[in-house]
C-alpha positions in Angstrom: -5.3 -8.5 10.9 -7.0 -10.1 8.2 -7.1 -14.7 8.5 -6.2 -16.0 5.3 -9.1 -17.9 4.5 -11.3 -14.5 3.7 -7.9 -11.9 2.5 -7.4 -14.0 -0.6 -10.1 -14.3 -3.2 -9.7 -15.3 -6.8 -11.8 -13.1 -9.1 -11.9 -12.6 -13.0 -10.0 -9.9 -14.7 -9.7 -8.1 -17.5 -7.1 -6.2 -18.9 -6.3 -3.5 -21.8 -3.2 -2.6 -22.7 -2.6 -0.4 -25.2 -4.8 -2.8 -28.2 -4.4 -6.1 -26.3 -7.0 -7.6 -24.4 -5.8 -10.0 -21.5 -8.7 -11.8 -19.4 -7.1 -13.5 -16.4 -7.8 -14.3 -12.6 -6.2 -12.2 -10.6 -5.6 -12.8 -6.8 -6.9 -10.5 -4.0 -4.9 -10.0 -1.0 -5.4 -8.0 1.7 -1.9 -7.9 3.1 -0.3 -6.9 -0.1 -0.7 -2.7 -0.7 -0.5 -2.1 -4.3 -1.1 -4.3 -7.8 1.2 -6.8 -9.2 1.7 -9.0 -13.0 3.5 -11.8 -13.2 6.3 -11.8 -16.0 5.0 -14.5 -17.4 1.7 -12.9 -18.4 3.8 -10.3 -19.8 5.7 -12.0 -21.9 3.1 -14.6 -22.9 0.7 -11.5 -24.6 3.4 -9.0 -25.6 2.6 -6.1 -23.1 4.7 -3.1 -23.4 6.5 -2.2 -20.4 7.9 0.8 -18.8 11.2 1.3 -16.8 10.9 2.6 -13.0 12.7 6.1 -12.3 13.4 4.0 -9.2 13.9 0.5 -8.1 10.7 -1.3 -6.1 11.7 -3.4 -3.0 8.8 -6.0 -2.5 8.8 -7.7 0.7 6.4 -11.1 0.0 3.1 -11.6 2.3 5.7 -14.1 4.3 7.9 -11.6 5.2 10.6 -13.0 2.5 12.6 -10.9 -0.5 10.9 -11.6 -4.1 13.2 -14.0 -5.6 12.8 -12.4 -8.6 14.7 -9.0 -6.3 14.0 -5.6 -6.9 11.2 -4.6 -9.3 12.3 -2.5 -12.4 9.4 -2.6 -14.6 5.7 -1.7 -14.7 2.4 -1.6 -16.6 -0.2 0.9 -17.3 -3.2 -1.0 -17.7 -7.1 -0.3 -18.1 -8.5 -2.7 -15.5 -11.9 -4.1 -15.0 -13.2 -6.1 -12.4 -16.8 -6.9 -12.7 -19.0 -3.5 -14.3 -15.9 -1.7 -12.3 -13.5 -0.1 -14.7 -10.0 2.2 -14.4 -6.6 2.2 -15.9 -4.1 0.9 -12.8 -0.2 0.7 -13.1 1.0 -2.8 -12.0 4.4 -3.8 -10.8 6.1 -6.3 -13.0 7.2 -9.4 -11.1 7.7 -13.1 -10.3 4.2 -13.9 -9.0 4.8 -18.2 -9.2 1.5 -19.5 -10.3 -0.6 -16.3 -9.5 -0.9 -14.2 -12.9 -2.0 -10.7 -11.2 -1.8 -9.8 -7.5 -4.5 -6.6 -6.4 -3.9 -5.3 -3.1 -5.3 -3.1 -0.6 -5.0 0.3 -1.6 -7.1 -0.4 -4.8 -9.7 -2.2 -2.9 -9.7 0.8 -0.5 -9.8 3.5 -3.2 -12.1 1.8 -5.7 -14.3 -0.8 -3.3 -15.6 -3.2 -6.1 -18.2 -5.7 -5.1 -16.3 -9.0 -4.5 -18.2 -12.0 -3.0 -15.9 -13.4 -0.3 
């Protein structure tokens, strides 16, 4: 198991969808297994969305339901993170004050260099 002081890392991020550019922070988490958007950061830059063939349970890193529930939506978005580039689908959801949440299985699969 991970401590929290070195599983969460905020990095710079920047995002294509479709013709918009987003550049954002995202956070790092190590106990979270796939990539997340905040709503917000949706609606705030127009990004076009896509339905889920099937609803997305989320479970938070505390062990409590989203309050946003079940996660219907998603992204297709070219990612880079540092010189590290490739297109990512992220889950839309109610992040709070976090604007993009990357977690381990892209870290596993891509290993970009991240000071901790």
């Amino acid at each position: 198991m991970c401590n929290k002081t070195t599983s969460l890392k905020n990095i710079p991020v920047t995002l294509w969808v479709y013709n918009t550019k987003v550049q954002t922070k995202a956070l790092v988490n190590l106990e979270t297994t796939t990539n997340f958007i905040n709503r917000v950061v949706i609606e705030n830059n127009n990004l076009a969305i896509h339905k889920l063939a099937n609803l997305y349970c989320v479970i938070n890193t505390d062990g409590t339901p989203n309050k946003a529930g079940q996660i219907t939506e998603y992204i297709q978005a070219y990612v880079e993170i540092g010189s590290y580039k490739t297109t990512q689908y992220l889950f839309v959801t109610n992040l709070g004050n976090k604007e993009i949440m990357i977690g381990y299985l892209y870290l596993y699969k891509h290993n970009p260099n991240i000071n901790w």
